[in-house]
C-alpha positions in Angstrom: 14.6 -13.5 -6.3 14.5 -16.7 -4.5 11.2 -17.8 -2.5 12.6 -17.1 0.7 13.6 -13.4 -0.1 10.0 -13.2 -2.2 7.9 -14.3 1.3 10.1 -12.3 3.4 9.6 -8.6 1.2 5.7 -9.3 1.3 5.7 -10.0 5.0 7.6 -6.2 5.1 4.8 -4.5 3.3 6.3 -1.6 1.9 9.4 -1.5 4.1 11.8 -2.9 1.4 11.2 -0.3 -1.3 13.9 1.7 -2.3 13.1 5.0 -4.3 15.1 3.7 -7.7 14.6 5.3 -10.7 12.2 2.6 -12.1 10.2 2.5 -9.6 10.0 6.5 -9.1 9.3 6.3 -12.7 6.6 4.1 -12.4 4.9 6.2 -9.9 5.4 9.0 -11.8 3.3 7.6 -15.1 0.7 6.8 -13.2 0.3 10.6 -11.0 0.4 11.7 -15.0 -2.7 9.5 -15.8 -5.9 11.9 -15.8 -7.8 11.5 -12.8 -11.6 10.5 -14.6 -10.3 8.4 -17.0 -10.9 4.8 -16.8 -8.1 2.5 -15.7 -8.7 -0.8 -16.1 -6.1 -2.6 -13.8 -3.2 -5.2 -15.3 -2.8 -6.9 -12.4 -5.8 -7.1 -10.1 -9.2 -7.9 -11.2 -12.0 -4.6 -11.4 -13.4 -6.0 -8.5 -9.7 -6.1 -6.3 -9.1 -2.9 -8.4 -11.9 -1.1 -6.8 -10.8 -2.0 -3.3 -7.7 -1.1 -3.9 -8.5 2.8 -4.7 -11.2 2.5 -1.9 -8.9 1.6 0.8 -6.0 4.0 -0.6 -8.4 6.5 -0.4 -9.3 5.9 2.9 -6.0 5.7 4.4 -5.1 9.3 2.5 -7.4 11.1 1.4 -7.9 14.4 -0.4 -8.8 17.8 1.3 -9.3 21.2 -0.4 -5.2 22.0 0.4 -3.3 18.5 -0.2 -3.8 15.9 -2.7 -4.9 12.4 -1.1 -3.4 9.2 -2.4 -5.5 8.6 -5.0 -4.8 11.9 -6.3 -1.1 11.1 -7.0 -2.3 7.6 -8.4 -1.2 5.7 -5.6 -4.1 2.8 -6.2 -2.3 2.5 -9.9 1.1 2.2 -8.8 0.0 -0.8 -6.7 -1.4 -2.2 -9.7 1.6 -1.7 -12.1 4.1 -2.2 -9.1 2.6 -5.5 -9.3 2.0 -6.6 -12.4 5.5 -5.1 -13.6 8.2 -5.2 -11.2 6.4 -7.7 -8.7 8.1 -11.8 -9.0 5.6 -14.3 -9.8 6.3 -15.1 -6.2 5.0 -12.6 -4.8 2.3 -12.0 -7.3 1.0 -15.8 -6.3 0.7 -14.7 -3.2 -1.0 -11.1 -3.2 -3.8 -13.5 -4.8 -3.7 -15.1 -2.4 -4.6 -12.1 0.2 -6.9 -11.0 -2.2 -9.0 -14.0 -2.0 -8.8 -13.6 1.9 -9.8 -10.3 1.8 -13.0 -11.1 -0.3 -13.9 -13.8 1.8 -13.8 -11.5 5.0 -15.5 -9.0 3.0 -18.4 -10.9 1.9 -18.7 -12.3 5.4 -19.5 -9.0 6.9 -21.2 -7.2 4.1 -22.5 -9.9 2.0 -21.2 -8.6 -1.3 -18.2 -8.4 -3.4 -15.3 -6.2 -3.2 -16.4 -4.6 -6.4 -20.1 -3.4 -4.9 -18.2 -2.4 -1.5 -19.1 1.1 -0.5 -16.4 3.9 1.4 -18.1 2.4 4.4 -17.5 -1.0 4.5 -14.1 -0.3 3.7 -13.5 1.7 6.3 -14.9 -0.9 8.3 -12.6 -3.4 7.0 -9.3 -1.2 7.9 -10.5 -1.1 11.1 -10.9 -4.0 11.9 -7.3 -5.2 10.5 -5.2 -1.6 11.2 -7.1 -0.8 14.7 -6.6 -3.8 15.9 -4.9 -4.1 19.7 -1.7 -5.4 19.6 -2.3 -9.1 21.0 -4.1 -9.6 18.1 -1.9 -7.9 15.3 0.7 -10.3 17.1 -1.4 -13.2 16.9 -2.2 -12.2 13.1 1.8 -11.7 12.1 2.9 -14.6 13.8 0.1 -17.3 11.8 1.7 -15.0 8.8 5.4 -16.2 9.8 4.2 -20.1 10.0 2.0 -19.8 6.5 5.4 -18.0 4.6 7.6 -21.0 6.2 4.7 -23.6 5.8 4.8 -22.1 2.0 8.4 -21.7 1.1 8.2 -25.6 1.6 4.9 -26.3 -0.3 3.1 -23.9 -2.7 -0.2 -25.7 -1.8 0.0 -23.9 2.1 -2.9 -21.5 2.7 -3.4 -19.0 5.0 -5.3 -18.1 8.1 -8.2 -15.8 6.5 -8.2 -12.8 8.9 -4.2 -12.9 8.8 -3.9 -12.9 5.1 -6.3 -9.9 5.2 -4.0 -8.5 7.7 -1.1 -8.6 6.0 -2.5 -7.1 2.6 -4.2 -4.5 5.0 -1.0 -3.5 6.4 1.0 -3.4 3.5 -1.2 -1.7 1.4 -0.8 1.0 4.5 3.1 0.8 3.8 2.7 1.3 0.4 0.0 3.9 0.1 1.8 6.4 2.7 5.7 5.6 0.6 4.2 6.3 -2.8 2.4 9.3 -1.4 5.3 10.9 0.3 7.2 9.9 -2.7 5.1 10.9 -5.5 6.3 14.6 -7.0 3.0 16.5 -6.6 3.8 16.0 -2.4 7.3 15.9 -2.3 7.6 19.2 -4.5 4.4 20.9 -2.9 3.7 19.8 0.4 6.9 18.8 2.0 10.2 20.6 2.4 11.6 20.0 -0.8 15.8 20.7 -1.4 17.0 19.4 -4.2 21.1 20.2 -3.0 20.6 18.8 0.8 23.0 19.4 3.4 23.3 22.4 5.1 23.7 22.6 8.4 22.0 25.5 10.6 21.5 24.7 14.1 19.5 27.1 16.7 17.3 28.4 14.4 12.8 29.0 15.0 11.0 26.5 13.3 9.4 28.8 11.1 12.7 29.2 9.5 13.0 25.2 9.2 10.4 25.3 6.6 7.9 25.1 9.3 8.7 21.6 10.4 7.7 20.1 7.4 9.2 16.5 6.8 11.7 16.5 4.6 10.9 15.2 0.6 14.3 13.5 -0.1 
């Protein structure tokens, strides 16, 4: 993958993923990975490891019917995603987010990403995902100027609160494809049909499955 097609699929969050069988495969090792045991991340530090699972968790979370993201392993697919199929493109520059995102972090709480609580997370996506348009604008187009500034010169750096934007956003994209695509959702809590294609029009929506998106 050439820089160019690297910076562009990391502005796109979680747009460009296809559902191939490596990747589904991927995603599928880590729903099978036991829920209390220790995973110590490949990719990301334990401290970006930590705010990783906090934000998926925040963005999905569990109730007593349907499994939230972390459930499925969504925080671990990011990780291995990364740190296996990922270019060391785009890998530079998720560090580079990362660092961003600590540095805003520590700003408002006066910690680490590793000592964050639920809390300051959830203050952190709201200030990046409920942000008014003007100003997710303004953050995606100082985005578009550091991935051309950087396709030109790997010493380019970022605008803080737009680099925290972008990882913000994309881990949203990510979290919510992983989720939808993992088997414990797309088996159990959407309309799953393995042999698509039927056609029956006119029908109440209680016969549709009960509106239920669709899994594949």
């Amino acid at each position: 993958m050439d820089r160019r097609k690297a910076l562009k699929n990391l502005g796109l969050g979680a747009g460009f993923f296809v559902a191939t069988p490596t990747i589904v495969s991927l995603l599928q090792s880590c729903q099978d990975t036991p829920t209390v045991a220790v995973i110590e991340p490949k990719f990301l530090s334990m401290d970006e490891g930590h705010a990783v699972k906090s934000m998926v968790d925040l963005i999905i979370p569990s109730d007593d019917k349907v499994p939230g993201a972390v459930d499925v392993g969504v925080h671990e697919f990011f990780d291995a995603y990364m740190d296996q199929v990922a270019t060391e493109e785009e890998q530079a520059l998720r560090k580079l987010q990362f660092a961003a995102l600590a540095e805003k972090f520590q700003a408002a709480n006066g910690k680490g990403l590793g000592e964050g609580t639920s809390e300051e997370y959830d203050g952190i996506l709201a200030t990046y995902l409920k942000a008014d348009q003007e100003t997710q604008d303004g953050y995606n187009q100082k985005m578009g100027e550091f991935f051309a500034a950087y396709a030109e010169d790997p010493m380019a750096t970022p605008d803080m609160d737009a680099a925290a934007f972008n990882l913000a956003t994309s881990l949203q994209g990510m979290t919510i494809w992983a989720w939808k695509t993992s088997e414990a959702i797309g088996k159990n809590v959407l309309w799953y049909d393995p042999v698509p294609g039927q056609q029956i029009g006119c029908i109440p929506l209680e016969d549709a499955n009960g509106g239920k998106a669709m899994a594949l």
